[in-house]
N, C-alpha and C positions, 0 to 999 in steps of 0.2 A: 493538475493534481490527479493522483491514481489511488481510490478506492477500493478496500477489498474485506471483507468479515473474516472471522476464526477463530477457535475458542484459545484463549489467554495462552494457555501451555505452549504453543508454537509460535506465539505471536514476539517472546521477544529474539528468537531465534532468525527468521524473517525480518526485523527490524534491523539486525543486526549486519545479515547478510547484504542484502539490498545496502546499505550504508556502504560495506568494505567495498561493494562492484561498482561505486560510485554511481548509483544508478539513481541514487532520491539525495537532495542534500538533507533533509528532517524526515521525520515520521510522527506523523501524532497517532497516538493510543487510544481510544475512548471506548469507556465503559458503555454496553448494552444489554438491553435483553431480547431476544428476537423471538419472535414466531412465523416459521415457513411452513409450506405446505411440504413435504418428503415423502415419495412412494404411497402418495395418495393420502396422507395420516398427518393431522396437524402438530407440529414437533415444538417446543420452546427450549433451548438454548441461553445461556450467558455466554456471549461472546463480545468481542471487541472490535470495533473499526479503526482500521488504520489508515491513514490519509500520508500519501507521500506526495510528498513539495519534489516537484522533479522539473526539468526543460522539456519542453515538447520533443524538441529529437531526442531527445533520450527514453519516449513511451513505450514507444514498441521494444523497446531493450527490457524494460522494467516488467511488462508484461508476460513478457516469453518466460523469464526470469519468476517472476510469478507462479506461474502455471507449472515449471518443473519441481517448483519448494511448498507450496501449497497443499497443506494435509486433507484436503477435500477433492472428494471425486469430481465434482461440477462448481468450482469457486464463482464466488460473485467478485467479477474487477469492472469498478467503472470509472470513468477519466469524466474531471468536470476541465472545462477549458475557465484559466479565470486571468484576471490582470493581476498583476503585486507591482508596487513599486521599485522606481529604478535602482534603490540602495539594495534592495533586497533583491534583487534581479543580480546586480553586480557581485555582489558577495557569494550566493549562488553559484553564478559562472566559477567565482576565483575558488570555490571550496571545490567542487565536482572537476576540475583540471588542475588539482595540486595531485604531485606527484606521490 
């Protein structure tokens, strides 16, 4: 799974994208509120995380992918390594190599 924040307005644009380059078979959305540090000044935000269900050879695709559609100068992406099961593994594969 590849994690990354952003405020709502570009988030379903990005969900969208990633979906047609067959690079994530889902995307979950979820609502937050953050507080980061920014140019030294504590900043708060509503923004959303998005969690894309992907294959591992397909991370560095989704990544790169990422980083050029990403309305943030320094985006946060992070990959958790996780198991799913085999039906959802199968389904998966068969969705991301349909033509």
């Amino acid at each position: 799974m590849v994690l990354t924040t952003l405020t709502k307005e570009k988030a379903k644009e990005i969900k969208k994208d990633v979906l047609e380059q067959k690079l994530a078979v889902c995307v979950l959305e979820l609502d937050s509120n953050s507080m980061f540090l920014w140019k030294g000044k504590i900043q708060e935000e509503k923004e959303v995380l998005l969690v894309f269900k992907t294959k591992n050879e397909l991370t560095k695709r989704l990544i790169k992918r990422l980083k050029q559609i990403h309305p943030y100068d320094i985006p946060f992406i992070g990959i958790l390594n996780v198991k799913a099961n085999e039906e959802y593994l199968a389904w998966a594969d068969e969705e991301i190599n349909k033509n």
